[in-house]
C-alpha positions as CSV (number, residue, x, y, z in Angstrom):
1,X,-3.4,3.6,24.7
2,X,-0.3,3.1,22.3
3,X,0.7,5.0,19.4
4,X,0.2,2.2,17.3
5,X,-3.2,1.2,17.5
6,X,-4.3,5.1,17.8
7,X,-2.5,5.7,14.5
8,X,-2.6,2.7,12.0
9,X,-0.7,3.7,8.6
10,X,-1.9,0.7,7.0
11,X,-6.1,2.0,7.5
12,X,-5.3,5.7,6.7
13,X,-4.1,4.4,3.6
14,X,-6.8,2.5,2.9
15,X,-9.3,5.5,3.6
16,X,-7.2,7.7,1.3
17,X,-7.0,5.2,-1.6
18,X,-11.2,4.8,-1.2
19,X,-11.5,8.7,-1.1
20,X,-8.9,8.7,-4.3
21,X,-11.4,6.3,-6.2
22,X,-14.4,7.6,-5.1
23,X,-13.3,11.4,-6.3
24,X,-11.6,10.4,-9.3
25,X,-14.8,8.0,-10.4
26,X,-17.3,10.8,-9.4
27,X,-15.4,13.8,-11.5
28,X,-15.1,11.0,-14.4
29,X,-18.9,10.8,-14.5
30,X,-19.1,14.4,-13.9
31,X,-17.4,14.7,-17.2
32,X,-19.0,12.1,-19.3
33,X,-22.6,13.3,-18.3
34,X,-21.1,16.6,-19.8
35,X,-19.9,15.5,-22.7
36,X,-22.8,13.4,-23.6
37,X,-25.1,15.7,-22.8
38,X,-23.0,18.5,-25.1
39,X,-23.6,16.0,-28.3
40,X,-27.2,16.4,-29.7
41,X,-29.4,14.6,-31.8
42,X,-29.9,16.3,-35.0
43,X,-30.1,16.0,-38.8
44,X,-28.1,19.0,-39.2
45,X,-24.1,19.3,-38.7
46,X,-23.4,21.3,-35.8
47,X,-21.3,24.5,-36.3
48,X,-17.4,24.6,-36.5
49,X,-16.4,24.9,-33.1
50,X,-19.8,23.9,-31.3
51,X,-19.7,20.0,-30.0
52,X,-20.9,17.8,-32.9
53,X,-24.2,16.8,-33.9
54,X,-25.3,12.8,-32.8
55,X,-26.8,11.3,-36.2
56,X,-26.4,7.7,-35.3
57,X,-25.9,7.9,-31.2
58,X,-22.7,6.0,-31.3
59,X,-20.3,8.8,-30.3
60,X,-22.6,9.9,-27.3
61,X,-23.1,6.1,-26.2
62,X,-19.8,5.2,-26.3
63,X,-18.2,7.6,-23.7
64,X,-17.2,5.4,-20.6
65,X,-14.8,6.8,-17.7
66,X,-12.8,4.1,-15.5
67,X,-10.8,4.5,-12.8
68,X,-7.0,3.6,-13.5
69,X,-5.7,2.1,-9.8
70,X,-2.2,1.9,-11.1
71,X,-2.0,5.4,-11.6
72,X,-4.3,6.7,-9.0
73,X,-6.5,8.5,-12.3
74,X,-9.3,8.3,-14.3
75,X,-9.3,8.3,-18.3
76,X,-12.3,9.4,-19.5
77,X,-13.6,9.9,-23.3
78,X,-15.1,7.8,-26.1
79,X,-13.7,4.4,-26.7
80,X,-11.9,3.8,-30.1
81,X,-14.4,4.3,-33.1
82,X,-12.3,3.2,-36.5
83,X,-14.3,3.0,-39.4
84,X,-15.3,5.8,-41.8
85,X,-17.5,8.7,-41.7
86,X,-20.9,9.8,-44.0
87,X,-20.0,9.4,-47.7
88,X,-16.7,6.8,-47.7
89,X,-14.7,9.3,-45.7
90,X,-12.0,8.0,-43.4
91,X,-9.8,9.8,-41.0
92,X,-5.9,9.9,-42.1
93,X,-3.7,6.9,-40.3
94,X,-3.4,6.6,-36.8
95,X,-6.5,9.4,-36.7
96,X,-9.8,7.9,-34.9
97,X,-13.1,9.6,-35.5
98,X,-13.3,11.0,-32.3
99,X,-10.3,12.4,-32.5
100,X,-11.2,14.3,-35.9
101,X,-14.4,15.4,-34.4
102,X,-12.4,17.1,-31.2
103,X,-10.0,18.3,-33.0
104,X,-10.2,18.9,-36.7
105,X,-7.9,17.6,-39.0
106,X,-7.6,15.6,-42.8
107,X,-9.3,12.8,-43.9
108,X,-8.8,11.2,-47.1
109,X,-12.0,10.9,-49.0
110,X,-12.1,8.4,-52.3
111,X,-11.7,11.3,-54.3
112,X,-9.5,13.8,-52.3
113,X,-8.5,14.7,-48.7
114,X,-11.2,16.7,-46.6
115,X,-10.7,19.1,-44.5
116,X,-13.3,18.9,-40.6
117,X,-13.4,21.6,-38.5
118,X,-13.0,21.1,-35.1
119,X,-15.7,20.1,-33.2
120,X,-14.9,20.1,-29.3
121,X,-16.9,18.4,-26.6
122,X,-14.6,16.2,-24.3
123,X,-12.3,19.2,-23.6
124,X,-15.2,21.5,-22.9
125,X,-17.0,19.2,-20.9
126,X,-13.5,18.9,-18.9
127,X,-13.7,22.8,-18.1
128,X,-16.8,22.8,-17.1
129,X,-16.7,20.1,-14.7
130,X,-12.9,20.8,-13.1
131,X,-14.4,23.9,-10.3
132,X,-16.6,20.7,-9.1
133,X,-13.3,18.7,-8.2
134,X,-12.6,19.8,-5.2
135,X,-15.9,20.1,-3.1
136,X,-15.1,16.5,-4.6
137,X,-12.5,15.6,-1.9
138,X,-14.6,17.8,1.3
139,X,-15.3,15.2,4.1
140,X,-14.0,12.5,1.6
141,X,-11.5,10.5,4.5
142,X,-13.4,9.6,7.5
């Protein structure tokens, strides 16, 4: 038996960029279960520094994760939400909504800029999920 066909550089590769895709795509949905499942349903606002409270469902529905093959990662969060939040406020330029909610920040109301707290739920959900990664990759290359 040669060298060669024992040891094939061209299918370990291909195992390893599965087993990348297949981590990466797992941990994303690790996270985005999370994070959804942070956000709740409620009339009420949620607390300053507690994840925010779902009033209409569209944060919490639109979380995705994909899997970025150029960069061997995975981006994972809510897709871009412009518009403007309860009572004519709008988050300052080049602010999205979700980024308000995670972060706090200004937003300029008709009548004068508001002040939200922060209200963090994609970072969190990150934290919680990242001890999972690496039982991620056990057994992952066959």
């Amino acid at each position: 038996m040669t060298q060669q066909s024992f040891f094939s550089a061209a299918k370990i590769q291909r195992a390893l960029d599965r087993a990348t895709r297949r981590a990466l795509s797992k941990f994303g949905a690790y996270v985005r279960r999370s994070a959804r499942s942070s956000i709740r349903k409620r009339k009420r606002s949620a607390l300053p520094g507690k994840p925010p409270s779902s009033h209409s469902g569209l944060l919490r529905r639109f979380i995705y994760f994909a899997y970025d093959m150029s960069h061997e990662s995975v981006v994972i969060g809510p897709v871009l939400l412009h518009g403007s939040l309860r009572g004519g406020i709008s988050p300052k330029a080049g602010t999205t909504v979700p980024e308000l909610l995670e972060y706090g920040g200004l937003a300029e109301s008709r009548r004068r800029p508001v002040h939200y707290s922060a209200h963090p739920y994609m970072g969190p959900a990150f934290e919680k999920e990242i001890p999972k990664f690496p039982s991620l990759w056990r057994d992952s290359v066959k």
